[in-house]
Structures are given as structure tokens and as C-alpha cells.
C-alpha positions in Angstrom: -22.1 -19.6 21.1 -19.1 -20.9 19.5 -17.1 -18.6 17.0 -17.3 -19.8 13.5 -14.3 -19.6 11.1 -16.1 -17.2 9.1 -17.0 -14.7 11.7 -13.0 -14.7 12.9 -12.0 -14.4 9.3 -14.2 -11.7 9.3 -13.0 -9.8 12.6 -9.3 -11.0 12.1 -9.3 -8.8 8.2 -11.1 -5.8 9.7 -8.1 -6.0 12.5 -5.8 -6.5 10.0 -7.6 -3.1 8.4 -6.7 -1.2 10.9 -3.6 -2.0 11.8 -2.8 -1.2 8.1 -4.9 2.0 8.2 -2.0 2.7 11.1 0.5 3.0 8.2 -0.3 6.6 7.0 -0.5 7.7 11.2 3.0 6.6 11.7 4.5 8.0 8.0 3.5 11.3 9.5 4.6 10.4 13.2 8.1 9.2 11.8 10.4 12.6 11.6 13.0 10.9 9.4 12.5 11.7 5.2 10.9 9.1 3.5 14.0 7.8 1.9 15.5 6.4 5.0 11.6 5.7 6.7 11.0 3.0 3.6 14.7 1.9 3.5 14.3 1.0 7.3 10.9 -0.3 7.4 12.3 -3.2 4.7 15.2 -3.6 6.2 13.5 -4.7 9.9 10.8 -6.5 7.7 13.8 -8.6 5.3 15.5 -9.4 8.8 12.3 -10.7 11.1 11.7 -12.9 7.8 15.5 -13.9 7.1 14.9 -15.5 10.8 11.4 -18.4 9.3 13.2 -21.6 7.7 10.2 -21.9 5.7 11.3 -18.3 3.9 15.1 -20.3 2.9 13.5 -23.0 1.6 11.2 -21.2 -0.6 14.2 -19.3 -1.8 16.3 -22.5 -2.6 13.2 -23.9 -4.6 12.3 -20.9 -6.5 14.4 -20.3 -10.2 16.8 -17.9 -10.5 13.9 -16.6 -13.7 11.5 -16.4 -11.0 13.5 -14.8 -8.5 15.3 -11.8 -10.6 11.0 -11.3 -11.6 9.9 -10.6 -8.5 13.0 -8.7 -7.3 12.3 -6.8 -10.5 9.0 -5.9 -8.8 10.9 -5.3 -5.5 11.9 -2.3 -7.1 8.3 -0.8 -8.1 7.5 -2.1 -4.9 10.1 0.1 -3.2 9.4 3.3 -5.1 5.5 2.8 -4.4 6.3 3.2 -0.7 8.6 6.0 -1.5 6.2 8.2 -3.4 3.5 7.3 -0.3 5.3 8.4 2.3 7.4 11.1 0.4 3.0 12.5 -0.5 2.0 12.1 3.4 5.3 14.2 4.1 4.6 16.6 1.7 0.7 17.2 2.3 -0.4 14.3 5.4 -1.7 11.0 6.1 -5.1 11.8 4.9 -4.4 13.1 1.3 -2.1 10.2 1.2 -4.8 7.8 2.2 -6.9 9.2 -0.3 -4.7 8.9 -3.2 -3.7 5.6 -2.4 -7.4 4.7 -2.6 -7.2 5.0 -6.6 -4.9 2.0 -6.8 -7.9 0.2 -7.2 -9.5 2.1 -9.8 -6.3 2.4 -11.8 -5.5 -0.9 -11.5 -8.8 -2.1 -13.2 -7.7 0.1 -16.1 -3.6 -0.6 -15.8 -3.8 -4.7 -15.8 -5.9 -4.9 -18.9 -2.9 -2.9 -20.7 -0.1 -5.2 -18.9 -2.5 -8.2 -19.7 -3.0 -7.5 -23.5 -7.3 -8.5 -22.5 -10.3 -5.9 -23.3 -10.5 -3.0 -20.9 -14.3 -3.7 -19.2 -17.0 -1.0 -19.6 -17.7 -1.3 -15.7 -14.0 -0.7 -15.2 -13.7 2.4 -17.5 -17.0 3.6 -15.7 -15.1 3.5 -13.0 -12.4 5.4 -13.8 -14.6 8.2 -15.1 -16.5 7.6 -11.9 -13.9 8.9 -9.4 -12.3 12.1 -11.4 -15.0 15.1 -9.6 -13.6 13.2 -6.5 -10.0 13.5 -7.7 -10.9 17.2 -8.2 -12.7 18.5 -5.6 -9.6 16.6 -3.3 -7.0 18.5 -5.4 -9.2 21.9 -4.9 -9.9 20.9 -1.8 -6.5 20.7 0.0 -3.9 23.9 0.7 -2.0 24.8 -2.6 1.2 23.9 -0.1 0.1 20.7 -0.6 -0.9 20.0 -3.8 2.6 18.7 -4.8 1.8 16.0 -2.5 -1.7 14.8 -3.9 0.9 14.4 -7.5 3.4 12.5 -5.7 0.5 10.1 -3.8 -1.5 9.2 -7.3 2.0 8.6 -8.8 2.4 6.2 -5.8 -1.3 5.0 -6.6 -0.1 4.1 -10.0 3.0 2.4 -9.0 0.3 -0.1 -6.9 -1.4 -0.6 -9.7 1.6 -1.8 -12.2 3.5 -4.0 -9.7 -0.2 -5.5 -8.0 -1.0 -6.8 -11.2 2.4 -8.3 -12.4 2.0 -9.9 -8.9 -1.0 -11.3 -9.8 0.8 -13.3 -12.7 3.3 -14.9 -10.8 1.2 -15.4 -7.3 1.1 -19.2 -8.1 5.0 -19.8 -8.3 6.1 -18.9 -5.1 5.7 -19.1 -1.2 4.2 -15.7 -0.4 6.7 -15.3 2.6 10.0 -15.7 0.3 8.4 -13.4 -2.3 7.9 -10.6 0.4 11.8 -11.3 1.3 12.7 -10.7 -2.0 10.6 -7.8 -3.1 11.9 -6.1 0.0 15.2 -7.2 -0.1 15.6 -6.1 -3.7 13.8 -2.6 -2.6 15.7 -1.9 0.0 19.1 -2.7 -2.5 17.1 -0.5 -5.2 16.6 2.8 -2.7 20.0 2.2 -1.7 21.4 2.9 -5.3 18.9 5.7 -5.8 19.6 7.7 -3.1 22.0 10.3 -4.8 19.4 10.1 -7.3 16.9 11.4 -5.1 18.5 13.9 -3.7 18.3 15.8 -6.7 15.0 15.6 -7.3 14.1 19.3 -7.4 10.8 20.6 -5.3 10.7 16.9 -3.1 14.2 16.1 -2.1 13.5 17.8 1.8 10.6 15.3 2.1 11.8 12.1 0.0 15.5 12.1 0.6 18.0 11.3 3.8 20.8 9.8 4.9 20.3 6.1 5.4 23.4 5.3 7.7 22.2 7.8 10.7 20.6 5.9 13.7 16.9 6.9 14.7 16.0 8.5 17.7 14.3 6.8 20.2 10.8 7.8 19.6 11.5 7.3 15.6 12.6 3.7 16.1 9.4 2.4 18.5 7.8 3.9 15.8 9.7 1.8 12.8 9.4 -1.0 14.5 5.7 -0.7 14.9 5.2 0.0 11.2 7.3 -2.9 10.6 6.3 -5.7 12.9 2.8 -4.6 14.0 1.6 -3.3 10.7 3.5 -5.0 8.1 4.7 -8.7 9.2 1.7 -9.1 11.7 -1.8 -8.2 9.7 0.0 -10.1 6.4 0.2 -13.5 8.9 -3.7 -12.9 10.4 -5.2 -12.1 6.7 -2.9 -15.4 5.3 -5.2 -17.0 7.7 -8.3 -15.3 7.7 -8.5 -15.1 3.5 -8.6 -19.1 3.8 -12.2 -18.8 5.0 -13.5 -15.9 3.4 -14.9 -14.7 0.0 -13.1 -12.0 -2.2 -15.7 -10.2 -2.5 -16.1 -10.1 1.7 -12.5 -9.3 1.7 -12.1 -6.5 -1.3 -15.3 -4.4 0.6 -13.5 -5.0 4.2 -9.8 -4.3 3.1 -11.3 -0.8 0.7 -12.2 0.3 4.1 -8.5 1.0 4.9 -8.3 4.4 3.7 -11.6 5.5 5.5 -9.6 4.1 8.8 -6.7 6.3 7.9 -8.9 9.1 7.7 -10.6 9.1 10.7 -7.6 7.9 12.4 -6.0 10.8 10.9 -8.8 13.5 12.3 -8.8 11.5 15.9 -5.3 11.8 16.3 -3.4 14.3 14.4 -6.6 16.7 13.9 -5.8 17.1 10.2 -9.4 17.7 9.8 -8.1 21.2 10.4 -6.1 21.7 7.5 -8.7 20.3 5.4 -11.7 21.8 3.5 -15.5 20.5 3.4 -14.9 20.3 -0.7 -11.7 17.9 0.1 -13.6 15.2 2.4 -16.6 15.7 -0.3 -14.1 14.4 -3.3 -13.2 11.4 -0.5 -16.2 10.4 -0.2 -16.8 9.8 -3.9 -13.6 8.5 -4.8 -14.1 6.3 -1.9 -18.2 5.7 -2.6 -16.7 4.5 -6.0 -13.9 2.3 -4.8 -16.2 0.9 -2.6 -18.7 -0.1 -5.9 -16.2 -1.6 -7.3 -16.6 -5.2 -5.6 -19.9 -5.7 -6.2 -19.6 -5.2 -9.2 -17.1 -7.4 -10.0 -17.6 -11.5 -10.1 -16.8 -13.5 -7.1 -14.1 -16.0 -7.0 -11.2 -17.1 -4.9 -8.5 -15.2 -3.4 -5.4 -15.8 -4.9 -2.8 -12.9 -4.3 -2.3 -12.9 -0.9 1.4 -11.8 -1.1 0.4 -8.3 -2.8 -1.0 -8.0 0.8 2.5 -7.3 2.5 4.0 -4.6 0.0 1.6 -2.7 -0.9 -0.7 0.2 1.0 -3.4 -0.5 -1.1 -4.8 -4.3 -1.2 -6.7 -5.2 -4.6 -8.4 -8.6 -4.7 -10.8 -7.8 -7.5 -10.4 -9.2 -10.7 
């Protein structure tokens, strides 16, 4: 029997899932700070894309306006994957999984502010919905690591401002020159912060490094994986695979992410050992509510596919 376009859609986004569930398994992998981790990951990314034609030409069509705007969100951009992997440093890939999971939920609540529109009573609902989760997860993990649940819902809220000024500009620009730029201008952005960041007092061991010393070996395989394999590659299959599929069949696969994380976590990197029954009970109702929140919202058509490349948590939902 033939394969239809849906059902590859459908197995190319839940690949694409993975591969991006990979991203919390390799911030914990990668020895280097998060600083330098983030600063190289964009870097590889900017230069892979500096080498598509169709990335120039985007560039050379898009205003200057348009093109200081999304650089502007380069910059949240760059701090969101700061504060992600600086949280998986300080705690580990599944406590920053799990706070990255609330970008949804805050995001329902953050884009109505940014937007100036009515704040929906499902959406508040929501919100109310996942804080016993957020609790139990905080109560739930060593008090060692409780500075890195903070820094991960700081990152969760840095999703949600930049995914939905993304949203309002998705229209005006090839989504292959907006990820140069966003990058590009975050890795120019955490290159002028670093002295910043190495003040920071209680997260400077985990957040901040020297960006000019080489890798090891095992680090770089590693960067380049995060960077080619589960950056550039599942943002190319899910350009495809959103043209055939519904966002509502795309918002319940891609919310599966941090679940992948999470077990990916336990099956490789046993974290499931520093972890408490009461911490995987507030996951599973932050994620039960995350999970909701697609079917509750109205179908329509994907149109953001470009938030798909910079950001650890993917929101589709209106």
C-alpha cells in the first residue's frame, strides 16, 4: 500500500520530535558552559545556512525595518537557549524539559498582553491548570537543583515573548533568512554579554565560558549533532511535513517533545535516579495540561513554521 502524504507528514514530525527531544540529551552531554554551548551551536547553524542562495536572496529582499525586528528577537532568541541550557546544567535534561513545557501555557497568557486582545477563559484555565504540577516538580527535585527549575521557566518565558512576536511577522520573511538572522544577531548578542554573564552571581560556573577555546573532540561531534542533526535537519523535514498536516495534528505531536526528553533522559543518563515519584507526578500534569491545550483550541492553518528552528519549545496553537 502506497504511503500517503499525510501519513509521512505524520511520521516525518514525530521524527522531527525526537530528534529535537535530543536537544536536552546532548545540553547535558556537552561539558562546555552554556555560554559557549549556545554561542557555538548558532554559529555552525548561521554558517551551514550562509552556504543556501535562497537564504541571500531572502536577505537582499527583506527591509532593513524588518531585519533589525527579527534580529531584535535574535536576541530573546539567544538568551532563551541560554537560560535552557544554563537550567539543564544547573539541575538536568529532564527538569529542563519540563520547564520548557510551560512555553505553551505561558505563551497563551503572554501573547494576549503583547497583542493588546482579551486573555481567553480556556487559556487562564490553563494557566491555573498547570501550577500543583509546577509545585510538586519544584518539591520534587533536590534543593541543589532548584536554582535550575528558576532559570528553566525564566527560559520558558523567554519562548513565550519572542514565539509570539514571531508570529506577527511570520508572513514577511523566508523562514530560512529569518533563522540566519535571529541566530546571527544571537550569537553577536551573547558575544557582548559575556562579561556580563560572568558576573552573574549563583549561575556564572554553569552559564558562563570562554567562547574562543576549541572543543574537545567528543564536545564537537556533539555540537555538530545539536546543530546539524537537531537543529537545521528536523526544521527542513517539519517545513515539509507541516504542508500536509493540520495544526492541531502537529501542536499534539510536537507537545510530545518534552515526554521524549524525559524518557530519553531516564534511558540514557538514568536521571530517573535523582528524581522523586512527587517530581514525575507534577510532569505529568503539567504535561497532561499542555497536552489539553490543542484540543481545545480551534483548528486552522500552520503559519509559523520559522519559530520551529529557534526555539525548544514549538507552539502552533492560536
Amino acid at each position: 500500500m502506497p504511503m500517503t502524504d499525510s501519513r509521512r507528514a505524520f511520521l516525518q514530525i514525530h521524527f522531527c520530535v525526537l530528534l529535537w527531544g535530543f536537544t536536552a540529551i546532548l545540553g547535558k552531554l556537552i561539558t562546555l558552559p552554556a555560554l559557549p554551548l549556545v554561542w557555538m551551536r548558532m554559529l555552525i547553524v548561521v554558517a551551514a545556512l550562509a552556504l543556501v542562495p535562497r537564504v541571500w536572496r531572502g536577505l537582499r529582499a527583506m527591509p532593513s525595518r524588518l531585519r533589525w525586528s527579527y534580529a531584535g528577537i535574535g536576541v530573546l532568541v539567544a538568551l532563551h537557549w541560554l537560560t535552557f541550557y544554563g537550567s539543564i546544567k544547573l539541575s538536568n535534561a529532564s527538569v529542563g524539559a519540563t520547564c520548557i513545557a510551560l512555553a505553551a501555557v505561558m505563551t497563551a497568557i503572554v501573547e494576549p498582553w503583547l497583542t493588546r486582545t482579551r486573555l481567553s477563559i480556556r487559556d487562564v484555565a490553563l494557566g491555573i491548570a498547570v501550577l500543583p504540577g509546577v509545585a510538586l516538580v519544584v518539591g520534587g527535585v533536590p534543593e541543589g537543583m532548584r536554582l535550575g527549575v528558576a532559570v528553566g521557566v525564566l527560559s520558558a518565558f523567554l519562548v513565550a515573548i519572542f514565539g509570539s512576536l514571531n508570529k506577527h511577522l511570520v508572513e514577511h520573511g523566508d523562514p530560512l533568512t529569518v533563522t540566519a538572522i535571529e541566530l546571527g544577531a544571537g550569537a553577536i548578542a551573547l558575544t557582548a554579554l559575556a562579561p556580563l554573564v560572568a558576573l552573574l552571581p549563583g549561575v556564572s560556573g554553569a552559564l558562563s565560558g570562554d567562547l574562543l577555546v576549541l572543543p574537545g573532540a567528543r564536545d564537537t561531534v556533539y555540537l555538530l549533532t545539536l546543530a546539524i542533526a537537531c537543529t537545521l535537519l528536523p526544521f527542513a523535514l517539519s517545513l515539509v511535513a507541516l504542508r500536509h498536516m493540520s495544526a492541531f495534528a502537529a501542536q499534539l505531536a510536537i507537545n510530545l517533545e518534552p515526554i521524549y526528553a524525559i524518557v530519553l533522559a531516564i534511558v540514557l543518563l538514568g536521571e530517573q535516579r535523582e528524581l522523586t515519584p512527587q517530581f514525575y507526578a507534577g510532569v505529568a500534569l503539567i504535561l497532561g495540561a499542555v497536552l489539553l491545550h490543542p484540543l481545545l483550541a480551534r483548528p486552522r492553518a500552520v503559519t509559523q513554521p520559522e519559530a520551529l528552528a529557534t526555539a525548544e519549545a514549538k507552539d502552533l496553537t492560536p
